[in-house]
Backbone as CSV, one residue per row, in Angstrom:
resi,resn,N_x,N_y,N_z,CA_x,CA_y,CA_z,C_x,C_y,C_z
1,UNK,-166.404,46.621,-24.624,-165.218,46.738,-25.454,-164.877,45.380,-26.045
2,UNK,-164.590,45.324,-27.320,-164.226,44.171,-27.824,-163.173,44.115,-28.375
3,UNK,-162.260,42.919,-29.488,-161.086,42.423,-29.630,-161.357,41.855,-30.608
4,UNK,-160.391,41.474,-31.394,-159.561,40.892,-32.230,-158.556,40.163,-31.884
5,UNK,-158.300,38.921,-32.335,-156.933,38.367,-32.660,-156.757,37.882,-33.795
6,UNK,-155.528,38.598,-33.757,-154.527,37.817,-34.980,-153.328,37.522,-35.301
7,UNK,-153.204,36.507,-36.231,-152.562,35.485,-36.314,-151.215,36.349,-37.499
8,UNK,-149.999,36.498,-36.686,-148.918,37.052,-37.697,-148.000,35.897,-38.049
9,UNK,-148.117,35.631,-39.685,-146.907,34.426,-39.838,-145.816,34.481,-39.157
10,UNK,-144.722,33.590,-39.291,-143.516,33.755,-38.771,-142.575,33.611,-39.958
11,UNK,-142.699,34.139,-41.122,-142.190,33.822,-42.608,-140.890,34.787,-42.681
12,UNK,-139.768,34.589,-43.432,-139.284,35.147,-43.507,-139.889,36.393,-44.761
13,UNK,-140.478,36.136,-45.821,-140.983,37.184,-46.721,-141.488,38.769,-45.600
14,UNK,-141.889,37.971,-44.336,-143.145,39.151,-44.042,-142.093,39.124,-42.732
15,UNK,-141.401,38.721,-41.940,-140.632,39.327,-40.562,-139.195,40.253,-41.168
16,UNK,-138.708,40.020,-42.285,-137.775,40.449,-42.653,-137.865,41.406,-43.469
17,UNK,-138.816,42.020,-44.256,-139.480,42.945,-44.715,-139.337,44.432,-44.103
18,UNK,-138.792,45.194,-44.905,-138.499,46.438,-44.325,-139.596,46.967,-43.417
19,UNK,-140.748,46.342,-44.503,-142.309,47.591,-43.887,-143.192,46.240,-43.005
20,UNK,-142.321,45.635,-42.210,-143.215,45.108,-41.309,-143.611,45.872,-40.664
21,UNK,-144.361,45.931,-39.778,-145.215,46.782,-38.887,-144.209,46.624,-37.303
22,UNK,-144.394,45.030,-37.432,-144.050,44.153,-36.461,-142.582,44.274,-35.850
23,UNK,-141.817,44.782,-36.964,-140.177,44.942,-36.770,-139.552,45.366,-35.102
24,UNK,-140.447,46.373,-34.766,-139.650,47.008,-34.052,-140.119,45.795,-32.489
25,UNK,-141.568,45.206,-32.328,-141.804,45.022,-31.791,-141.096,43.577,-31.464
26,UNK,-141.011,42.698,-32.562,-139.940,41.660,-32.114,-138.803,41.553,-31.888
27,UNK,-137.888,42.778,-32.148,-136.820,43.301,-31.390,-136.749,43.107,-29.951
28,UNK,-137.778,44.022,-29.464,-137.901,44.070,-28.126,-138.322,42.414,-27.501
29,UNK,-139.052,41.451,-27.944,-139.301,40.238,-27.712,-138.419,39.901,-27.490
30,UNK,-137.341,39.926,-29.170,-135.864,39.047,-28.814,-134.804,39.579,-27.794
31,UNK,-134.610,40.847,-27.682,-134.353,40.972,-26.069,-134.620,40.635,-25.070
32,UNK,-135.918,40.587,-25.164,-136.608,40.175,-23.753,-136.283,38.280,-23.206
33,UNK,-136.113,37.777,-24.867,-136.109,36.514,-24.110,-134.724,36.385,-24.179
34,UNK,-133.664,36.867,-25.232,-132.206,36.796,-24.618,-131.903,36.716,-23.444
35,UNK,-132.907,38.143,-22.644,-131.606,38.306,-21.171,-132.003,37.382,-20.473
36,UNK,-133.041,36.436,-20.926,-133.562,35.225,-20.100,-132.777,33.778,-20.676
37,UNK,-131.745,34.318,-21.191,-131.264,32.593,-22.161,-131.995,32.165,-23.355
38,UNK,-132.967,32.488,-23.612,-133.975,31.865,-24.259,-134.165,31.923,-25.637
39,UNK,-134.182,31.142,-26.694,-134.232,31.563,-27.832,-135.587,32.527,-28.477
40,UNK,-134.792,33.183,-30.083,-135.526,34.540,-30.098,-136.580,33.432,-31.072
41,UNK,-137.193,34.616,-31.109,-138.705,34.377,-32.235,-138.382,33.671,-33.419
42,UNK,-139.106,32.600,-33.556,-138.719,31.532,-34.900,-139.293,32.592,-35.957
43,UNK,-138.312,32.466,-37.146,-138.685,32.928,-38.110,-138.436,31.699,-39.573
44,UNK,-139.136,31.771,-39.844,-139.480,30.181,-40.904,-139.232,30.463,-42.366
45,UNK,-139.271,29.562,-43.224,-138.583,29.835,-44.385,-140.156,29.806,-45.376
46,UNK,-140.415,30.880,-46.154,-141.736,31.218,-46.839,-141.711,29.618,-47.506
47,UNK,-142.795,29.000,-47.634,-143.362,27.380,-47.906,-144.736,27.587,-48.861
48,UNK,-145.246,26.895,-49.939,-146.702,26.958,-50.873,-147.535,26.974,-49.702
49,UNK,-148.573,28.032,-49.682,-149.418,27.194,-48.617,-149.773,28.544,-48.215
50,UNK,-148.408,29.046,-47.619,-148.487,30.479,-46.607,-147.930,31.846,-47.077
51,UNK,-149.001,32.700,-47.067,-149.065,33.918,-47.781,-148.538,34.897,-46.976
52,UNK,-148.040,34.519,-45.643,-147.153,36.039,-44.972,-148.240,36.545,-44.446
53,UNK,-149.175,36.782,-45.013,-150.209,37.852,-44.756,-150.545,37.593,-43.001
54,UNK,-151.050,38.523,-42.496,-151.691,38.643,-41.188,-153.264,38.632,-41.324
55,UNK,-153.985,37.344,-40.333,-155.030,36.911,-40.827,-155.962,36.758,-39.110
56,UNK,-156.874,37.531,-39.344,-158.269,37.922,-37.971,-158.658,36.040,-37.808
57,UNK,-158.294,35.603,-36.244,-158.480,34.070,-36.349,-159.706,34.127,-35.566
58,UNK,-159.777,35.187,-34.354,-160.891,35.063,-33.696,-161.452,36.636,-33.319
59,UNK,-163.074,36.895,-32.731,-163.357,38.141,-32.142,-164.306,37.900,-30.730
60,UNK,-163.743,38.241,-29.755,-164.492,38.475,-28.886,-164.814,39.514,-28.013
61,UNK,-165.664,39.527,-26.870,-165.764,41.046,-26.303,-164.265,40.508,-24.827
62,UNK,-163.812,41.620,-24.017,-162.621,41.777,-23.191,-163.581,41.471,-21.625
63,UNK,-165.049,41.941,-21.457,-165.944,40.986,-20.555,-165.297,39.375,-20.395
64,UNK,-165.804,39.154,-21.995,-165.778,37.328,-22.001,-164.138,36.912,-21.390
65,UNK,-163.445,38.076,-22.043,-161.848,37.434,-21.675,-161.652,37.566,-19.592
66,UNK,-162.901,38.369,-19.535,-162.197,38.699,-17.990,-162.981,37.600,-17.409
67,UNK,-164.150,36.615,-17.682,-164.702,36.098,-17.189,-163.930,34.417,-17.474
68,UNK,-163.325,34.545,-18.368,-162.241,33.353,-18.931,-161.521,33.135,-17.666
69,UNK,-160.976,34.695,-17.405,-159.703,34.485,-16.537,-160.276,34.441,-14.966
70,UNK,-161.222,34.903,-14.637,-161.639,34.671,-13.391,-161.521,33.017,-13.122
71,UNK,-162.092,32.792,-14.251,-162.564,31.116,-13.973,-161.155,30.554,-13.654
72,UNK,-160.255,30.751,-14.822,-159.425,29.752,-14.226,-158.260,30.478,-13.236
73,UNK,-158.469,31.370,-13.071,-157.540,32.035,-11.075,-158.260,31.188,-10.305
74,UNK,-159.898,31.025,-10.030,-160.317,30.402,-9.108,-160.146,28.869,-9.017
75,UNK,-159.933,28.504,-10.161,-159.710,26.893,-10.297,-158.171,26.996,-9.495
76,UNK,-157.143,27.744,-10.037,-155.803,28.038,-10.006,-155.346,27.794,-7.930
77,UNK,-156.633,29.149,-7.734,-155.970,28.824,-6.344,-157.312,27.857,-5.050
78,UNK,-157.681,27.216,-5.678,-158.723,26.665,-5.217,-160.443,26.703,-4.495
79,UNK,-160.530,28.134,-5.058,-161.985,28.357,-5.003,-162.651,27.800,-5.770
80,UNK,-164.157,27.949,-5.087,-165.304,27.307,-5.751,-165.735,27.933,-7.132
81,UNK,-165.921,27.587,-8.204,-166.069,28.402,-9.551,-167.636,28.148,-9.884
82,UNK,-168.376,29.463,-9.455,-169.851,29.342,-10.225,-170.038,30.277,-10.976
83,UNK,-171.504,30.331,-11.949,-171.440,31.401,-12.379,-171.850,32.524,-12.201
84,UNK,-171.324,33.572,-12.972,-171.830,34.705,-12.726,-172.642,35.820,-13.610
85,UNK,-173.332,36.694,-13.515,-174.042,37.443,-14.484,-172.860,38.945,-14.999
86,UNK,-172.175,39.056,-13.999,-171.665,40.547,-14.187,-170.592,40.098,-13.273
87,UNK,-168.970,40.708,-13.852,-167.623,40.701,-13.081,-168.054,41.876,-12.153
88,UNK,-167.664,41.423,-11.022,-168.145,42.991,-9.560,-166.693,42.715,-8.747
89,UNK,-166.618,43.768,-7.841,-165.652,44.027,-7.095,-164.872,42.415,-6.345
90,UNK,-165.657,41.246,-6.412,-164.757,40.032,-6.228,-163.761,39.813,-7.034
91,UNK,-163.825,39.789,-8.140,-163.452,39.612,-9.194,-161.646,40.814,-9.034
92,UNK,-161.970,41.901,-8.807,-160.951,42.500,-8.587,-159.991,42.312,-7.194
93,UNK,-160.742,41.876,-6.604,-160.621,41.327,-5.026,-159.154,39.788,-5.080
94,UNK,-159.957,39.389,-5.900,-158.999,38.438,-6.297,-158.190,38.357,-7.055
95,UNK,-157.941,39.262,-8.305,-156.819,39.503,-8.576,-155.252,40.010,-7.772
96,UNK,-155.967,40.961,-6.341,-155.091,41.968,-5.936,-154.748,40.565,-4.972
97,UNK,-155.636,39.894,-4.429,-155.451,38.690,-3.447,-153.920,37.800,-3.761
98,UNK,-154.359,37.461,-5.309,-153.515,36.573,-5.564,-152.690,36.922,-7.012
99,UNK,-152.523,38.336,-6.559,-151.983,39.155,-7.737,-150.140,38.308,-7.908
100,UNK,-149.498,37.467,-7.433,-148.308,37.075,-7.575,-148.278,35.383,-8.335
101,UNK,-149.868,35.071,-8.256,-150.124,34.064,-9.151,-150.981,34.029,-10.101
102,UNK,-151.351,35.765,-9.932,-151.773,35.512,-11.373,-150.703,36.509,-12.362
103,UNK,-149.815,36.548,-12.020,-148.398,37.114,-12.697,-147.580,35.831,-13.440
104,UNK,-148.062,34.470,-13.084,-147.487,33.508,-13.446,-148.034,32.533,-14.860
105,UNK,-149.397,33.263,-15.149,-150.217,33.021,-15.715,-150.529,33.697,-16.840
106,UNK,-150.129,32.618,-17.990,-149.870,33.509,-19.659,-150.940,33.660,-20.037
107,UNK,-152.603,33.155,-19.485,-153.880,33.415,-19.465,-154.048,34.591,-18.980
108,UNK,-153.546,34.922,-17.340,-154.546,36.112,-16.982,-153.807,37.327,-16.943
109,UNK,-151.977,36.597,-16.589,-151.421,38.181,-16.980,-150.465,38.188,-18.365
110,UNK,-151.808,38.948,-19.067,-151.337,39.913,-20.398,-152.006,41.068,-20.357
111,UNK,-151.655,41.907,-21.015,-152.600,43.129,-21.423,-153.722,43.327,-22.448
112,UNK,-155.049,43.211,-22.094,-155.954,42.923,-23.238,-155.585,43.340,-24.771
113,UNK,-155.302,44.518,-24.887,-155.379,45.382,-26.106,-154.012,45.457,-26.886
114,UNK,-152.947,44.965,-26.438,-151.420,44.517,-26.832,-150.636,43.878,-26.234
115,UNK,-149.734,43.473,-26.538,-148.989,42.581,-26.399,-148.586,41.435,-26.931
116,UNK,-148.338,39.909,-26.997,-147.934,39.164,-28.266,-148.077,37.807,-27.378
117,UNK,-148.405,36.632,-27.932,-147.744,35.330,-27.714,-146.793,34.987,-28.864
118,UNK,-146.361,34.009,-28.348,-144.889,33.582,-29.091,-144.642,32.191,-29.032
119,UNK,-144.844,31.440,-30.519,-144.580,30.044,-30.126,-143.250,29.624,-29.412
120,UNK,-143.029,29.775,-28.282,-141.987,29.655,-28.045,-141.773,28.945,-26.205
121,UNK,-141.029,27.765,-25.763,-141.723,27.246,-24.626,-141.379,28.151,-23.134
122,UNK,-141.406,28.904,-22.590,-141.177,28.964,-21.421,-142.733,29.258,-20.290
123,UNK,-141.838,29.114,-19.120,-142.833,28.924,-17.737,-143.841,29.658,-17.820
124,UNK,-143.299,31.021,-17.470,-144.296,32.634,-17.094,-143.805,33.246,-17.907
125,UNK,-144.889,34.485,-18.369,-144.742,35.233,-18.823,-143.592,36.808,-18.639
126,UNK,-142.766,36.875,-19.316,-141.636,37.928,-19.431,-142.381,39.473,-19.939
127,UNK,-141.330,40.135,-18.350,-141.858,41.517,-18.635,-140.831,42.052,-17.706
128,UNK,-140.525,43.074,-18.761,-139.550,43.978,-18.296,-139.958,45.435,-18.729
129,UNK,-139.267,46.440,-18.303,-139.966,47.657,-18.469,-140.063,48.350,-20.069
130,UNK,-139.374,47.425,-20.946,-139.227,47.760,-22.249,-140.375,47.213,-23.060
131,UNK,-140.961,46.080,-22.607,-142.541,45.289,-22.863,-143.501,45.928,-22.373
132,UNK,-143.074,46.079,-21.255,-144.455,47.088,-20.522,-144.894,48.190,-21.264
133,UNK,-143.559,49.281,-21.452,-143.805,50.484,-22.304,-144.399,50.290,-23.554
134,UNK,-144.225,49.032,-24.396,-144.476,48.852,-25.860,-145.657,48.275,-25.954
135,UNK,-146.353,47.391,-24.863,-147.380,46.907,-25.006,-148.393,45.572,-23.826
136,UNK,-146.907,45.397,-22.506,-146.990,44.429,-22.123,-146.486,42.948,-21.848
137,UNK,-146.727,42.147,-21.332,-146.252,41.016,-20.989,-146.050,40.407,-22.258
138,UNK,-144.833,39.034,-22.540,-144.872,38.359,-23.505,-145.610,36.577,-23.057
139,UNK,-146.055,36.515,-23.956,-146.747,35.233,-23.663,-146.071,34.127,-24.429
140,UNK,-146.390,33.233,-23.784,-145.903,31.730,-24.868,-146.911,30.905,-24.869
141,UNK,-147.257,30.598,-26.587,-148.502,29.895,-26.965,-148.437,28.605,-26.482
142,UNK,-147.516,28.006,-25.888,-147.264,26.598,-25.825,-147.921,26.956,-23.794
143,UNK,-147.421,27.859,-23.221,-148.323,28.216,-21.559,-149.633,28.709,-22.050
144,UNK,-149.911,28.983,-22.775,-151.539,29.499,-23.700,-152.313,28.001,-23.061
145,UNK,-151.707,26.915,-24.250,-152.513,25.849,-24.689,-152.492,25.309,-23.123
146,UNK,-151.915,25.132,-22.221,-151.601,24.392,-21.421,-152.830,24.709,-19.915
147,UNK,-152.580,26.256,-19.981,-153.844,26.664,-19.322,-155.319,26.415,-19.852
148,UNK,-155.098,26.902,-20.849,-156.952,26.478,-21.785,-156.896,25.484,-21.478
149,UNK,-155.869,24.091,-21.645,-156.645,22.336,-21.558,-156.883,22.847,-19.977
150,UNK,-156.658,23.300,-18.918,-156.966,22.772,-17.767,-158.165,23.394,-17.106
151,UNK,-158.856,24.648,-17.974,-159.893,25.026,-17.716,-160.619,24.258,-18.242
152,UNK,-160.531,23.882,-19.189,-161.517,23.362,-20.327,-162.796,22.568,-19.438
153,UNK,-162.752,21.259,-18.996,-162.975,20.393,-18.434,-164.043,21.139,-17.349
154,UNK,-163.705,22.155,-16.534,-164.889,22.720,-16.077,-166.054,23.306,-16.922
155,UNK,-165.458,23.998,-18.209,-166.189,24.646,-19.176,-167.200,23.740,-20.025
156,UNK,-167.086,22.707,-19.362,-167.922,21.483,-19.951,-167.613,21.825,-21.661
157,UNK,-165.986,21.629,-21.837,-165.536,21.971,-23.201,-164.489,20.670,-23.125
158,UNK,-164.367,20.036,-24.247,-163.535,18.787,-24.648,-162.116,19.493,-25.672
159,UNK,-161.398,19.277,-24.852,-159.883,19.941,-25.928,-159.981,19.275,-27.250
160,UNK,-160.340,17.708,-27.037,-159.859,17.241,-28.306,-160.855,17.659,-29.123
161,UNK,-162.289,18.042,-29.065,-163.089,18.370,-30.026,-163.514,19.568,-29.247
162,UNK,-162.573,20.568,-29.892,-162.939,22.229,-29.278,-163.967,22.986,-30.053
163,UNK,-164.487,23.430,-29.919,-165.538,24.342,-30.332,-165.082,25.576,-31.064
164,UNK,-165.399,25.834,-32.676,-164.846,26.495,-33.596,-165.075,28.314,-32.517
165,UNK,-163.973,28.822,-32.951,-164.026,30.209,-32.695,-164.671,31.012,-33.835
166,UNK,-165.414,31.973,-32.930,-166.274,33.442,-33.326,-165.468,33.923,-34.401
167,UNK,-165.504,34.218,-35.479,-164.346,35.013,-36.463,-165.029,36.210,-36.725
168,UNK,-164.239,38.062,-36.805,-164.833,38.794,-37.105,-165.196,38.766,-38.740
169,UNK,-166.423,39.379,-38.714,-166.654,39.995,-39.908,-165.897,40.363,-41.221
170,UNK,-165.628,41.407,-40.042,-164.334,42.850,-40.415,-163.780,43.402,-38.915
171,UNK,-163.048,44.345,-39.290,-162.506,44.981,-37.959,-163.572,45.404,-36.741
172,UNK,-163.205,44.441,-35.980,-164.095,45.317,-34.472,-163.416,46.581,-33.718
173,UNK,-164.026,47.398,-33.724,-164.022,48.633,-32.925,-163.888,48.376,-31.652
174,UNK,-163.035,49.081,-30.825,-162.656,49.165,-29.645,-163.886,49.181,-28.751
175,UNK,-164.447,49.690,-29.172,-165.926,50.324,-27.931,-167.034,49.160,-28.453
176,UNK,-167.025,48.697,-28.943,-167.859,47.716,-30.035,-168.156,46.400,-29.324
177,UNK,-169.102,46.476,-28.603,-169.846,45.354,-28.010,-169.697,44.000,-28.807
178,UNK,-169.569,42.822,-28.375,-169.422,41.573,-28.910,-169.832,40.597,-27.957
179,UNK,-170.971,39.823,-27.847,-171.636,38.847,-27.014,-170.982,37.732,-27.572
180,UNK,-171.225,36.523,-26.421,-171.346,35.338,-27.056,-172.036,34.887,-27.891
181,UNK,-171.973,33.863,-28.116,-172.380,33.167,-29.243,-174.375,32.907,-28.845
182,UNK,-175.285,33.498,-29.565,-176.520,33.477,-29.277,-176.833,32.045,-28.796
183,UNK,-176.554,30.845,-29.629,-176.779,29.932,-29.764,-175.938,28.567,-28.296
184,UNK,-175.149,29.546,-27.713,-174.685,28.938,-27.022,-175.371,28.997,-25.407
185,UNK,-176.115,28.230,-24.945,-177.198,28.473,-23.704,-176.388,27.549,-21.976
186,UNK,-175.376,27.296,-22.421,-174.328,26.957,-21.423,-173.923,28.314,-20.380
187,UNK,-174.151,27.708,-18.735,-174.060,28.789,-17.814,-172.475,29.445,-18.315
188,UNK,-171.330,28.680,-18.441,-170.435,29.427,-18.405,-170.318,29.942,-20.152
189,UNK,-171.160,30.269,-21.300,-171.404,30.683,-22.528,-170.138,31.607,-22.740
190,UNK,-170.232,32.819,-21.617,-168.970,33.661,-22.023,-167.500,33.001,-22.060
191,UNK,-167.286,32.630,-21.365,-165.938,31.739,-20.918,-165.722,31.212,-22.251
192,UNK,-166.847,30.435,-22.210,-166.491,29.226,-23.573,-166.441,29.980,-24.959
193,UNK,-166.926,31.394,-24.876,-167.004,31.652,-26.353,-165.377,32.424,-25.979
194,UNK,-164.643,33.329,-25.026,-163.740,33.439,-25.266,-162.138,32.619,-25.545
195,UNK,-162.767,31.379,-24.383,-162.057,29.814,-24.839,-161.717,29.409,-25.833
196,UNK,-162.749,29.775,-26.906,-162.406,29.297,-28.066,-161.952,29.897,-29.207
197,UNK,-162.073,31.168,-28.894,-161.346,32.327,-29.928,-159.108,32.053,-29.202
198,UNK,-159.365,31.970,-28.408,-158.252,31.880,-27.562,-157.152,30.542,-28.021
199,UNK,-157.893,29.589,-28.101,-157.654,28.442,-27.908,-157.003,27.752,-29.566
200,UNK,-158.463,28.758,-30.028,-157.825,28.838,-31.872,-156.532,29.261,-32.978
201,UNK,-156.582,30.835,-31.657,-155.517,31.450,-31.914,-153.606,30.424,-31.189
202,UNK,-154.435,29.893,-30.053,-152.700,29.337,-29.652,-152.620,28.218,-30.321
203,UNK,-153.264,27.347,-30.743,-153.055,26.133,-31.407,-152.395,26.147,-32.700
204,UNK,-153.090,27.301,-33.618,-152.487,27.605,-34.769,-151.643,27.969,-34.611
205,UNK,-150.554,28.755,-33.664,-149.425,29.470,-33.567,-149.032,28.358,-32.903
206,UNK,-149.163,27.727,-33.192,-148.011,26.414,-32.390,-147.969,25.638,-33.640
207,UNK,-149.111,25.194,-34.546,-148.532,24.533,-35.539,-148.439,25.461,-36.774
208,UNK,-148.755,25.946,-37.063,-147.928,27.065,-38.472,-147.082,27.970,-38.123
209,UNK,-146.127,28.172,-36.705,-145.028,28.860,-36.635,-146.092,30.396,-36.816
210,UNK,-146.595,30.862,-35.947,-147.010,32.366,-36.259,-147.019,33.083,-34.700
211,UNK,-147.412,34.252,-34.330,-147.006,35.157,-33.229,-149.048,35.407,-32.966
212,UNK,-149.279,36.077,-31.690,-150.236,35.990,-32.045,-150.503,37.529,-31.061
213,UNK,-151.465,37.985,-31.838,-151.503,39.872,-31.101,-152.755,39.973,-31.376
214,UNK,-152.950,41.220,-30.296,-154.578,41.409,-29.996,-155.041,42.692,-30.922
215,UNK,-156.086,43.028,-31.218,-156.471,44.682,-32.063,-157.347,44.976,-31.701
């Protein structure tokens, strides 16, 4: 199964727009981070440059993302991190193990197929039963970036010179297989190719003010 991300401005032309798509769903965001104090979703003033439009930043397969997140739970709670050929019943073993830290974690708990980051700074990820129903945990791109730099460094990956992300084609299909990068012959290859679709997507939503959702 594979993925998409993409990158939704934060413009006023396109959040304020009757026929956003998005409307109903940042509602529920800005609730979600109200009852937490927290300010709602930046919405920015349309600037030359930025077209509103919603734009595919990266594609990878939901394998690579689970093998992302293994890596860094095990860094997280201090296991040994090698590699592996195939996620097997450890892998689930340790989620349920240390299922209350990886609830803390805007890397491993989201929901592959929906849900949102949000340039916006807080700790852990917010979820209440009104996120859950709509799509899932809310993330913040600024706990995004913060986890990626600290995997990185095992991934024999350099933050400051990150490695361009996979971009789709066109739309990937749900069932639609997506490998790493052929060219990439590094043991942890999957990791790093989802690293960097990941990594692309939070960086840009931290500096062009945009939201960032999975398809």
């Amino acid at each position: 199964m594979a993925c998409d991300l993409w990158l939704v401005p934060l413009v006023d032309v396109l959040t304020h727009s009757p026929e956003n798509p998005f409307r109903e769903d940042l509602g529920l965001y800005n609730a979600a981070l109200a009852a937490r104090g927290l300010p709602p979703v930046p919405v920015y003033q349309f600037a030359p440059g930025i077209t509103g439009g919603v734009e595919p930043i990266a594609a990878f397969d939901y394998d690579s993302l689970h093998f992302l997140r293994r890596a860094y739970l095990l860094q997280l709670t201090g296991f040994e991190l090698t590699p592996v050929d195939a996620l097997g019943g450890d892998y689930e073993q340790l989620l349920e193990m240390f299922e209350a830290t990886a609830e803390q974690s805007h890397l491993v708990w989201h929901f592959d197929h929906a849900g949102a980051y949000v340039p916006i700074e807080f700790d852990v990820p917010l979820v209440d039963q009104a996120l859950l129903a709509s799509g899932g945990p809310l993330g913040s791109s600024y706990g995004l970036v913060r986890e990626l730099q600290a995997i990185a460094p095992v991934l024999g990956i350099d933050p400051m010179n990150p490695p361009g992300p996979t971009r789709p084609l066109g739309p990937t299909g749900l069932e639609q297989p997506f490998g790493p990068p052929l060219d990439d012959l590094h043991p942890y290859a999957r990791e790093r190719h989802a690293w960097a679709g990941l990594y692309a997507a939070a960086t840009r939503s931290l500096t062009q003010g945009s939201m960032i959702v999975f398809a």
